[in-house]
N, C-alpha and C positions, 0 to 999 in steps of 0.2 A: 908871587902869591896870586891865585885864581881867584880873581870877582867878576861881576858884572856891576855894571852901573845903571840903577832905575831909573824910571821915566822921572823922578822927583832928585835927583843925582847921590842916593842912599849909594855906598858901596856894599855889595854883598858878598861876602865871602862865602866858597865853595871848594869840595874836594871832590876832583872824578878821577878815579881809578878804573882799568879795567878796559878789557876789545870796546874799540868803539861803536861793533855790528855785534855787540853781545844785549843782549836783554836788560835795559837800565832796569835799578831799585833805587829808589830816592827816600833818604831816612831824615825824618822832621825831625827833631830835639825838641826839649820839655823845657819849661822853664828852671830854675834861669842860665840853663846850660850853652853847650854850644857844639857843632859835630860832632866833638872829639868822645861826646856819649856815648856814638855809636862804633867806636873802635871795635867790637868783639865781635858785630855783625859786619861791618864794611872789612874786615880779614876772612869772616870766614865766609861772605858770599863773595868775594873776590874769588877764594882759592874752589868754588862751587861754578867758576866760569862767569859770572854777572858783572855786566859794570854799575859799579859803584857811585851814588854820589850823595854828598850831605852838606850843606849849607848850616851857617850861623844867620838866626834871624836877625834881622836889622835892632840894632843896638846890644844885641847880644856877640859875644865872641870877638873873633877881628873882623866884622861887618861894622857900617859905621853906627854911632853914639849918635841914633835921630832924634831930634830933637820935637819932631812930627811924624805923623804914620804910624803912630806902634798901636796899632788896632788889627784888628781880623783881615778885615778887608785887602785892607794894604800887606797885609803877611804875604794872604794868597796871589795877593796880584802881582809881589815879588816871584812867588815860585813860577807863577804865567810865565815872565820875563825870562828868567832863568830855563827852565823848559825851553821857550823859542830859541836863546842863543845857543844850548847846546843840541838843541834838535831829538829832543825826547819822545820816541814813540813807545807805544805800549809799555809802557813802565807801571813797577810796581812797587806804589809811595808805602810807609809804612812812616806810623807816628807815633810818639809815645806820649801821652800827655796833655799838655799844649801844644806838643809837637802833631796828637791825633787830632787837636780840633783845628788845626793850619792845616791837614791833608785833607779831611773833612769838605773845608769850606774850596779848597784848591782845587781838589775830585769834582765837583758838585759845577764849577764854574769851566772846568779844562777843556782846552780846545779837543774837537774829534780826534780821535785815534792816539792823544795823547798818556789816556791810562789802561794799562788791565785789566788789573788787581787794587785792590787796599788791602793795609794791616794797619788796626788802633788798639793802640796796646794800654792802658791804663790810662783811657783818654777820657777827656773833658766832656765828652759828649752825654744827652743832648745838652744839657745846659747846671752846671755846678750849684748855684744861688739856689734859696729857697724862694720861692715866689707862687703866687695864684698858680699857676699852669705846671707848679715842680714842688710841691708841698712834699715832697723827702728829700729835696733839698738844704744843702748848708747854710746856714743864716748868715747875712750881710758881717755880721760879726768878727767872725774867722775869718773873714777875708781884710777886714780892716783894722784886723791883728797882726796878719802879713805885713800889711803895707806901715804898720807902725813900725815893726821890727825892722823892716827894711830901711826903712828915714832914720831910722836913730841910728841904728848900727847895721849897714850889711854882712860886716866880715863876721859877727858875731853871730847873725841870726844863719847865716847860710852854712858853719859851721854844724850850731843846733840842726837844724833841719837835715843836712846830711848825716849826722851821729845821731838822729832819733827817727825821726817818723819815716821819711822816705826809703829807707831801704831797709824798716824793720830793725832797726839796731838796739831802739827802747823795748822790745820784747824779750821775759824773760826768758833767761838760756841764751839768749843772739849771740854771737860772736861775731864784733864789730870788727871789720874789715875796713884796717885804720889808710889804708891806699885810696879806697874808694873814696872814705870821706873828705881825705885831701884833693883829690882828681874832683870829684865835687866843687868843693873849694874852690879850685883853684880857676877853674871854668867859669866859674858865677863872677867872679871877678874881675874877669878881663873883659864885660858886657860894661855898660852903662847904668848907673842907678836909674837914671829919669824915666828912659826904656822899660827897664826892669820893675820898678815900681808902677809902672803906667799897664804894665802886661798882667798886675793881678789882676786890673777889672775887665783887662780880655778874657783870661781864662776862667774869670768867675761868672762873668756876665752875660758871654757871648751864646744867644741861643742857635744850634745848632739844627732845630729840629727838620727847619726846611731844606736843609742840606742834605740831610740823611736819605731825607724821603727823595731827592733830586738824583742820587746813586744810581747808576745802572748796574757797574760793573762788580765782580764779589767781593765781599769785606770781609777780612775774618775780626774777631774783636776777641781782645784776650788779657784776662781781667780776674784779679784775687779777690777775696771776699775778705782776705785781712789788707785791703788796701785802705792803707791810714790817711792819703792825701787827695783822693779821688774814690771816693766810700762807693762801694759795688754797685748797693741797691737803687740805685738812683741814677747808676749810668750806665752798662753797659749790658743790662736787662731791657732796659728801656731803650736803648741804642736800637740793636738788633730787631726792635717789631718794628722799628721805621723803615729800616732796609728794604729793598728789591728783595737781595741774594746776600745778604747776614749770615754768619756763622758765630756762634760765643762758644769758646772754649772758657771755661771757669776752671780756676785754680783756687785751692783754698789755703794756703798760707802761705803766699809766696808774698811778697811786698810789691809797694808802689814801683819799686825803681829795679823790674824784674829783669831787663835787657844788660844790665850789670851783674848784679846777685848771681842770675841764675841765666845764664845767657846762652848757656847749652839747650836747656827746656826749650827756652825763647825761638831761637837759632831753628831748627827741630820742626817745631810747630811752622814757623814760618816756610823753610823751604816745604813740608809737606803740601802747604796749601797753594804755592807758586806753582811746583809740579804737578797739583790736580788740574783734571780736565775741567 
């Protein structure tokens, strides 16, 4: 099994597929998943010539169950680590999520010549919470609904959340795509509770806004207006005017967990914006 071991001795698990002189794409995962999200993108940018690669954040997946570290900071400064061992130039990170607010703050801090490109796909960005400076923001509430759900019971709550909101399943007409919500499942499960619960108040709390603005290189952001878990108006409108070189592509009914559902769309959009000048 491929990891790297952090400066704080976290193992991190990671999969690189692909020419080792092809043009790395590095795919962040969402909470509380782990690579294996990105299976529909890392086959088909593989068989597109690109090497591939996608890490489980620490205490999520088969990376280790940290007991410390599971904040922002430390996400990014695993991907740093990562990057240096496998010798990442010009790559182009894509995140979905939590997975966009770890590329975010990664992009924002990476050594010269290390990035691209970005893609944030139904990301966290700038900052989820409602508060003074994000008044259409989500209230503290939601969030420490999550984290109740998640102490009492994970297996049951992470169920729920894959067979409703996240991938549009509770809309009527859906046709729940009972694979997915196992594959869900079954991924949240093999992370860490402590991690796991410790990462709602990353992804709810963590403001992103200096990071955006710190961007050079292009971002595209791509984002439904029926997204149930990361609500449109509040993130990725407001993402794209912090940007340098921002692009928002808006989709209107696609769901949260669009890189699954709809991975062909996904898939599509992304290589087009790789390929541009």
């Amino acid at each position: 099994m491929d990891s790297i071991r952090t400066a704080d001795g976290a193992s991190i698990y990671y999969k690189d597929w692909g020419p080792r002189d092809a043009q790395p794409m590095v795919f962040h995962h969402g909470w509380p998943l782990s690579a294996d999200e990105w299976d529909s993108q890392l086959m088909f940018f593989l068989a597109q010539g690109f090497r591939v690669i996608a890490h489980d954040r620490r205490a999520h997946g088969r990376s280790t169950q940290t007991d410390t570290g599971n904040d922002m900071d430390t996400y990014a400064a695993d991907v740093i680590e990562l990057a240096r061992v496998l010798d990442l130039r010009q790559a182009i990170h894509v995140g979905h999520s939590t997975g966009g607010g770890e590329a975010t703050r990664y992009v924002a801090r990476a050594e010269p010549g290390r990035v691209a490109k970005a893609v944030l796909i139904s990301a966290i960005t700038p900052v989820m919470v409602r508060k003074d400076s994000n008044p259409g923001g989500l209230p503290v509430d939601v969030f420490d609904g999550y984290r109740a759900a998640v102490a009492a019971n994970r297996s049951k709550a992470y169920l729920e959340i894959a067979a409703g909101p996240f991938y549009g399943f509770n809309r009527p007409g859906a046709t729940v795509i009972e694979a997915a919500v196992r594959n869900w499942w079954r991924q949240s499960m093999m992370g860490g509770i402590k991690g796991q619960y410790e990462c709602i108040k990353v992804f709810s709390e963590t403001d992103l806004t200096e990071d955006l603005k710190a961007i050079d290189v292009p971002v595209l952001l791509l984002h439904s207006e029926d997204d149930q878990v990361v609500p449109y108006a509040a993130a990725a409108p407001l993402a794209v005017k912090l940007l340098k070189n921002g692009t928002l592509k808006t989709f209107k009914d696609l769901p949260h967990g669009m890189p699954v559902t709809h991975a062909e769309i996904v898939n599509a959009e992304i290589l087009a914006f790789v390929r541009s000048v």
